[in-house]
C-alpha positions in Angstrom: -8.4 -11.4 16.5 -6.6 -9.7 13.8 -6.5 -6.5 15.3 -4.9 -8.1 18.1 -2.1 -9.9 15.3 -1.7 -6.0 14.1 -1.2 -4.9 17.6 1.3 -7.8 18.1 3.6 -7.0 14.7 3.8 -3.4 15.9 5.5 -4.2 19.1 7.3 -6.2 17.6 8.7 -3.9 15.1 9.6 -1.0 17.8 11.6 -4.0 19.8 13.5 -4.7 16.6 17.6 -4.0 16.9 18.5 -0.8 14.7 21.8 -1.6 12.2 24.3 0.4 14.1 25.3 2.0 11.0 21.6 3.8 10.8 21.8 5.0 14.6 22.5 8.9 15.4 25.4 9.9 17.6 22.5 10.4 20.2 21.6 6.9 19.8 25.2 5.4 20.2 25.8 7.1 23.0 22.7 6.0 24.8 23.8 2.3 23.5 27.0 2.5 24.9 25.7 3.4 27.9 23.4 0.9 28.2 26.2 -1.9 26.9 28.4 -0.5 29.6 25.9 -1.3 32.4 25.0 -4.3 31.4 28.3 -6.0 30.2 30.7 -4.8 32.8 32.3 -2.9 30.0 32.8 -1.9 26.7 35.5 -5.2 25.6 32.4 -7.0 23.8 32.6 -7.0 19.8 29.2 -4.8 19.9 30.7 -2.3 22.1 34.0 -1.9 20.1 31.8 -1.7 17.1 29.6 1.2 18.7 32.6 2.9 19.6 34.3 2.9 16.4 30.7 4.1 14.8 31.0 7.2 17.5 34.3 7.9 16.0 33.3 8.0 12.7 30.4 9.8 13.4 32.7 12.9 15.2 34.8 12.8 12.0 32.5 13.3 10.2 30.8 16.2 12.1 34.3 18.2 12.3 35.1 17.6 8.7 31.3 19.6 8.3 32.5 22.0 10.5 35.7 23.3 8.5 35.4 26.2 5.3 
């Protein structure tokens, strides 16, 4: 029984929501994707969120990309 428990509180754990703040551009861009489908649209507070986290995220990559 308490390998089973184990087995339980690992799935668990890979199910669990990632902070949007700790998700690679990869990852938001899948999201969005998904939230896009599924909503309708990207008008929900998560999807505006997601977006403005992809923005940041570009910034961020061209400021790396300037000498």
């Amino acid at each position: 029984m308490a390998s089973d428990d184990k087995v339980q509180t690992e799935t668990e754990k890979k199910k669990k929501n990632k902070k949007i703040n700790k998700m690679t551009l990869e990852e938001i861009e899948k999201k969005i994707q998904e939230v896009q489908q599924t909503q309708g649209g990207l008008s929900s507070i998560y999807a505006r969120h997601l977006l403005r986290r992809r923005e940041v995220l570009l910034g961020l990559k061209k400021e790396k990309g300037k000498p």
